[in-house]
C-alpha positions as CSV (number, residue, x, y, z in Angstrom):
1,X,3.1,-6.9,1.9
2,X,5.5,-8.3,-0.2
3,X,2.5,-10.2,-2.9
4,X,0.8,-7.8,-5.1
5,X,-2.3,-10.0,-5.0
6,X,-5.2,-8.4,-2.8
7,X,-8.9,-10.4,-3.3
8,X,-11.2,-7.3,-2.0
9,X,-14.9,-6.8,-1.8
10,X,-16.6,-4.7,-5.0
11,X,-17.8,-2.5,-2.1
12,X,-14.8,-1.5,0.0
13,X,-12.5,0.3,-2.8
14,X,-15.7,2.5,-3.5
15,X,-14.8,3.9,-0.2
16,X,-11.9,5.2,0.1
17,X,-9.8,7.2,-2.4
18,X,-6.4,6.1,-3.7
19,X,-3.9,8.8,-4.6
20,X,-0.3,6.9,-5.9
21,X,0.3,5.1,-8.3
22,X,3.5,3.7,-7.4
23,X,5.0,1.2,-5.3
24,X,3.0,2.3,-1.8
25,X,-0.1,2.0,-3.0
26,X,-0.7,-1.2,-1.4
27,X,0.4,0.7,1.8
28,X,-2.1,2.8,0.7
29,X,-4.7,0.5,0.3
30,X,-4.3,-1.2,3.7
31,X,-4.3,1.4,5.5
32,X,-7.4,3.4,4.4
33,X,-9.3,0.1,4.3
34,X,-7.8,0.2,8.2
35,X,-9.5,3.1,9.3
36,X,-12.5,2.5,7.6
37,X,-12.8,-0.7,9.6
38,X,-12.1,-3.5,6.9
39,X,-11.5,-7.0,8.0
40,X,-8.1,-8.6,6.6
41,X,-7.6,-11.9,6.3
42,X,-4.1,-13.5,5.5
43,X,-4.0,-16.5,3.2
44,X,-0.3,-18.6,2.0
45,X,0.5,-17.6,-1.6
46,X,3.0,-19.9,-3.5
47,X,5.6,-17.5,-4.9
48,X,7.7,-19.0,-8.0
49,X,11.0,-17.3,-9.4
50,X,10.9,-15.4,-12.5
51,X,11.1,-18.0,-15.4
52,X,12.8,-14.6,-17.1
53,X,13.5,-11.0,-17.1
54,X,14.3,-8.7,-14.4
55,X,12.9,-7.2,-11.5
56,X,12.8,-3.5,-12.4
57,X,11.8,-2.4,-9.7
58,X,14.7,-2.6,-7.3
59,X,17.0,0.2,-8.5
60,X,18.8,2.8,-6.7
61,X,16.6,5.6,-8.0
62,X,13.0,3.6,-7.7
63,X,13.7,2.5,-3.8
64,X,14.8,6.2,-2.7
65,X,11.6,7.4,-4.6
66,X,9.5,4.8,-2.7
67,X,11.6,5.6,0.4
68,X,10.0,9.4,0.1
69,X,7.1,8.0,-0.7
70,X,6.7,6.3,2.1
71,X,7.8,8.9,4.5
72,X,5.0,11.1,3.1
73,X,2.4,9.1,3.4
74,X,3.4,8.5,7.0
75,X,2.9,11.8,7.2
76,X,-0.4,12.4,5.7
77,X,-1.9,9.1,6.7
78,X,-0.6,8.6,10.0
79,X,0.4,12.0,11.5
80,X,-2.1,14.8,9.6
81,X,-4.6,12.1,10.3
82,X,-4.0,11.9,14.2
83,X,-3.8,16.0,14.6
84,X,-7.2,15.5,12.9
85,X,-8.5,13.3,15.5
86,X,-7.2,15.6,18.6
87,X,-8.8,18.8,17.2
């Protein structure tokens, strides 16, 4: 999870809807290709430093957003989606 590079077929993001924008969408992603049935395949990505500039990503403010971000997909994905599948 931690590369931003994702090689998909044209056909598989026509499936499924993507609502954030922000740093969980590649949770996103993963997960509703998941329960759609999508293979994954993991491949070894070289990863270089920066050759300038700064991360700004990791803040204080942009990790608790992500944090809460997270925590609510969890609950849309994961636990909406399994009451779903017991009714």
């Amino acid at each position: 999870m931690d590369c931003d590079f994702r090689l998909l077929r044209r056909s598989l993001p026509q499936k499924i809807e993507l609502e954030h924008n922000s740093g969980i969408v590649c949770l996103e992603l993963v997960r509703k290709l998941q329960d759609i049935g999508a293979r994954f395949v993991e491949v070894p990505v070289h990863h270089y430093r920066r050759s300038y500039g700064r991360s700004q990503f990791f803040t204080p403010r942009r990790i608790a957003e992500v944090g809460i971000d997270m925590a609510r997909l969890w609950w849309q994905l994961v636990v909406c989606q399994g009451a779903l599948g017991r009714r």
